[in-house]
N, C-alpha and C positions, 0 to 999 in steps of 0.2 A: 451565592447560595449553593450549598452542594449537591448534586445532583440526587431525584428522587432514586434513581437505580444506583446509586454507589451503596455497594454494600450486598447487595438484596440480588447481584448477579456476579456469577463466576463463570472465565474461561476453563471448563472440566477437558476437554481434550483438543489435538490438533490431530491432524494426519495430513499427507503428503502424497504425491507420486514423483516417483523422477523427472527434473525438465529438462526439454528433448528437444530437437529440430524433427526429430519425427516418430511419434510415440506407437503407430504401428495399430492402433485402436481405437475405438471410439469416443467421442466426448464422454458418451452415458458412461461408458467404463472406468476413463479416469474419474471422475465424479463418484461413483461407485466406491472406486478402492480409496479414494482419499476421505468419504465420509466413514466408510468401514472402518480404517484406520487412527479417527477421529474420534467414534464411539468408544471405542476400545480401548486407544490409551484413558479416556474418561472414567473408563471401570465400568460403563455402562451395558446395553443392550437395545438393537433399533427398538422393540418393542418399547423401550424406556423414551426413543423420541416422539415428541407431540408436533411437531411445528419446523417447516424451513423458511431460510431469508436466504434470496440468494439475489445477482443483476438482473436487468432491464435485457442484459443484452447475454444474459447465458441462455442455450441454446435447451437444456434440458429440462425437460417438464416435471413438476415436481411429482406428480404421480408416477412417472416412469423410472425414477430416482427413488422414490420410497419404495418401490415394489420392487428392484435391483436390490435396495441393501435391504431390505425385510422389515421393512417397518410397516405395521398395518392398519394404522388409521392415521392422519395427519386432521388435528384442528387449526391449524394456523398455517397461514404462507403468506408471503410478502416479498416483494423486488426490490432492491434499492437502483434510482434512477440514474442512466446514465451510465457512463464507464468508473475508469479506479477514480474519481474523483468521488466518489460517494464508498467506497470500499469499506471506510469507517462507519458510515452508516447501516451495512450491516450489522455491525454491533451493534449499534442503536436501536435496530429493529429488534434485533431480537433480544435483548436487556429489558427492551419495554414489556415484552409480549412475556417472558419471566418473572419481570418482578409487577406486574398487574394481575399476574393468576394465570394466565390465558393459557401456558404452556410450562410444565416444567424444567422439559431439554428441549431448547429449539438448534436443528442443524444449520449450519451455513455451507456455502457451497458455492465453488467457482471453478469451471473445467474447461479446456477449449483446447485446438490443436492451430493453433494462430503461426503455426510456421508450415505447418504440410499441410495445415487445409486453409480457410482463408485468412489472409496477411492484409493485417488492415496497417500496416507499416508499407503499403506497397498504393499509389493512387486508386483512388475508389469509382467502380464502374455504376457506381448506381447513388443516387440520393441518400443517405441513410435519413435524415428528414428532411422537411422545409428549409429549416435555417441554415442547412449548407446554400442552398440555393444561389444567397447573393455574392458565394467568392468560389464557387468553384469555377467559374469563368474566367477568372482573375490565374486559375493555376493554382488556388490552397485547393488541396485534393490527398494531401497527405497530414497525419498529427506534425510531421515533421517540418512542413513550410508551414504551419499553422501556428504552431510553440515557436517558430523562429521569427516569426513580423514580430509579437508581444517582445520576446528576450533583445532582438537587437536593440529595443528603445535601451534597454534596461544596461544593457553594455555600452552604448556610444553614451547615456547618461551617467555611469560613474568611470568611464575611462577603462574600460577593460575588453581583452580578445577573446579567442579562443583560448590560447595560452592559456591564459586565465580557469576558464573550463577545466582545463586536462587538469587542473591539480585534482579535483575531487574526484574525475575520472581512473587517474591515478590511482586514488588512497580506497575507492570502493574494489576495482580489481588487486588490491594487495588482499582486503579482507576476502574476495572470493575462494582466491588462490591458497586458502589456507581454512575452507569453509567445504567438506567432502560433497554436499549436498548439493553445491554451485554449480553450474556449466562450465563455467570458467577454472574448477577448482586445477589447482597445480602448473595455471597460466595469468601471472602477473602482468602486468602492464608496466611498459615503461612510458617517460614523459616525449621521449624520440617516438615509439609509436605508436605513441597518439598523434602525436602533430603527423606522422607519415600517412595517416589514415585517409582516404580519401574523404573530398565534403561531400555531404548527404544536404546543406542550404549555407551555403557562403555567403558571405566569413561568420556564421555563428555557428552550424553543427560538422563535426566529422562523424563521421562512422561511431567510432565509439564515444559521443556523444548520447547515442541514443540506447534504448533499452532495447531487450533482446527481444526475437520474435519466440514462443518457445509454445512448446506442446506439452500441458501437464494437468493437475489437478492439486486445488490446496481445499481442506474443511474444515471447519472448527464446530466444537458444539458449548453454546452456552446455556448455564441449568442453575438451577435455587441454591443462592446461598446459604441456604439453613440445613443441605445435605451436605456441606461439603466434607465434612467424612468421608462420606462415601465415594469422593473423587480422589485419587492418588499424588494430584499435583493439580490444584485447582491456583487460580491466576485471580484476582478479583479486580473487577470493574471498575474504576474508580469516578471515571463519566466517558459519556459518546455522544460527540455533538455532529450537527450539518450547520452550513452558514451559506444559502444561495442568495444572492443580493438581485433587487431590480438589474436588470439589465445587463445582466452576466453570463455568465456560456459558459458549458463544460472546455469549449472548446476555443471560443470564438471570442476573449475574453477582452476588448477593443475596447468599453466605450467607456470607460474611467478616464475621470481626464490627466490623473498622474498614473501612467504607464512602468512608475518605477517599485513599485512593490503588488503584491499580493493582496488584492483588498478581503477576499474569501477568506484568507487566511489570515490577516488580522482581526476578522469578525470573529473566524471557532475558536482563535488564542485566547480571547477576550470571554467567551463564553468557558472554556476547557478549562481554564487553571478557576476560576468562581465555582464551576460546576464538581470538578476533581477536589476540591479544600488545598491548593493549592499554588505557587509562585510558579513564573516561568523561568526558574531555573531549580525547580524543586524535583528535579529527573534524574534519573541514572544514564539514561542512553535515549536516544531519540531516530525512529524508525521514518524517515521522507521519503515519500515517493518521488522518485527518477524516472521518470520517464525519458527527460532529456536533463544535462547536467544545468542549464540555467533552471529549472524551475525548483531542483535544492537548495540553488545562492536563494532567491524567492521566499520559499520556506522559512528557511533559515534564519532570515530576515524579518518575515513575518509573525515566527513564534517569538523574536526578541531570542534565540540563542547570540546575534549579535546583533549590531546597530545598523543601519541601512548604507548598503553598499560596504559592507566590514565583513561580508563570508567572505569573498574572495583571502584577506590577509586570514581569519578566523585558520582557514584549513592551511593556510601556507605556512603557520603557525604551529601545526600539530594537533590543533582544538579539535579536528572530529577523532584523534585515533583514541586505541584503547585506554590510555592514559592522559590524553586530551581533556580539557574542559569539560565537551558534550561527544560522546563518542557517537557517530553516526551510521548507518546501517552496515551493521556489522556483520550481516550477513553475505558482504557483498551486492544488497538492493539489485534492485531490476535491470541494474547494467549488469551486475556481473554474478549473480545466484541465476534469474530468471525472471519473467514475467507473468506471473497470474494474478494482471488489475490488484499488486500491490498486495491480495492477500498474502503473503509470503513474508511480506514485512510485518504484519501481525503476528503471526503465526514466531517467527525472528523474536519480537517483540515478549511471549510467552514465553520463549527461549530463555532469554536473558532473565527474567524474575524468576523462574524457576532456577535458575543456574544450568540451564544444562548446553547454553549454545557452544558452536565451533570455539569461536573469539568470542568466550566469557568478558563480560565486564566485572571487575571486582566488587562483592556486593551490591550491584546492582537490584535493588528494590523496587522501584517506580521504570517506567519507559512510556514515552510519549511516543504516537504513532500520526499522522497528519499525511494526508492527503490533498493538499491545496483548501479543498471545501469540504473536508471532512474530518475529524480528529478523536482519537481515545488516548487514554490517559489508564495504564495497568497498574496493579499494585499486589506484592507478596501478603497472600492470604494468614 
């Protein structure tokens, strides 16, 4: 069935701030300059926005953010739960809150300084809830030994190393390296150092296995698609799904009894391509969050870009670059652009249908975006 927002909501702008190991300012400020930047390439005016969506876990209140960039009355606000595994869900929220009446531009928004101020890439001195509770005594206390119990099942079961890894770690810092907006841009990666890398949870993660810590700001604003006139380069919605299952965790994602795929993620695939009018291979480029380099093969996997336990040859193959099969984050992803919870690979993602990314994909029209438990699916207006 196609979704009831396909159609009836458009990406009108994105904006940006630099990412940084140390941005020198406040949250509320990148937050600020990246909604201002957001409104504007939309053609809009904060007075034109009604409504913010933003995380559970951003620090900035939404009155303090509407009053920063000039917006002066807010009807609608909303969090999406949890960290980037719900990132796509922001769109969801605010498509719905669009195409139900409630707001006609609603902003989104995600800021932090997660490398100069706190590094949740570093052991955690406090509970963030209950359900750490039963492994941080055990020593999970980092995303990085916590992604690594789940991934090793998933590697001693189809026969694969690290090694293995680095190819995609590999092919995401070539697109950085040639992406002006990346951290990494104008430094590649080779397959030597990668493996020279030191291990951050052996034998499954090195160093650059993992995403960057980074200080920045990304925002998007989504508004009615019956003005899109009036937007310059409007993206349309095509659907935005969440898929949280009994007994699953953002983080903690254990008690399936096959350990070897993504079960979130075969749930929103399942829903994303019925709700988009859509196949899963009906994409131009396809935006995964990285966090760590197994939870892509994962992905990968679970949108059916190949068969289970077939990303590994997929990318050894060529399948994610520009001229590949399904070209995959092209922006360099969260290893090697940045990390703002993944919105960045959205934001990537409006790149591509518009045409205007670093590493264009050739006519690109469609881009799938997924987040383990979360998924959008864009389309040229």
């Amino acid at each position: 069935m196609v979704s009831e927002i396909s159609g009836r909501a458009v990406i009108s702008g994105i904006g940006q701030t630099e990412f940084s190991k140390d941005s020198g300012r406040s949250t509320l400020r990148l937050a600020t300059e990246a909604a201002t930047a957001a409104i504007a390439d939309a053609g809009l005016e904060p007075a034109d926005i009604r409504g913010t969506v933003t995380f559970t876990q951003d620090e900035n209140d939404e009155i303090a953010l509407a009053t920063a960039v000039g917006i002066p009355e807010l009807g609608y606000t909303s969090r999406s739960r949890g960290g980037g595994g719900g990132s796509g869900s922001t769109i969801q929220q605010a498509a719905v809150a669009v195409a139900s009446g409630v707001a006609d531009h609603v902003l989104i928004y995600r800021a932090f300084n997660e490398r100069s101020g706190r590094r949740f890439g570093q052991p955690l001195k406090g509970n963030p809830d209950p359900t750490w509770n039963p492994y941080r005594p055990y020593g999970l206390d980092t995303p990085m030994k916590v992604y690594a119990l789940w991934a090793q099942h998933y590697l001693h079961h189809f026969g694969l190393t690290n090694e293995d890894l680095a190819l995609y770690a590999v092919q995401a810092r070539e697109y950085a390296s040639t992406n002006p907006a990346a951290s990494y841009y104008g430094k590649p990666l080779s397959f030597e150092e990668h493996q020279a890398s030191r291990w951050i949870v052996e034998p499954v993660l090195r160093l650059y296995d993992c995403c960057q810590e980074s200080d920045g700001g990304v925002a998007l604003v989504v508004s009615r698609s019956d003005q899109a006139s009036r937007y310059p380069s409007p993206v349309r919605i095509r659907a935005a799904v969440q898929g949280h299952l009994r007994g699953g965790h953002e983080m903690f994602n254990y008690y399936e009894g096959d350990l070897t795929y993504f079960p979130e993620t075969r749930a929103v695939a399942t829903r994303i391509w019925n709700e988009a009018g859509v196949t899963g291979t009906d994409y131009d480029v396809a935006l995964l969050y990285d966090n760590m380099t197994p939870m892509v093969f994962l992905q990968m996997e679970g949108l059916g870009i190949c068969g289970p336990g077939e990303a590994r040859d997929f990318i050894a193959s060529g399948g994610m670059r520009l001229d590949g099969a399904t070209p995959i984050n092209t922006n360099g992803g969260l290893i090697g652009e940045g990390y703002i919870h993944g919105m960045n690979l959205i934001t990537e993602a409006v790149r591509q249908v518009r045409g205007t990314a670093a590493n264009q994909v050739v006519g690109a029209e469609t881009a799938v975006f997924c987040s383990g438990r979360s998924a959008v699916v864009l389309g040229a207006w």
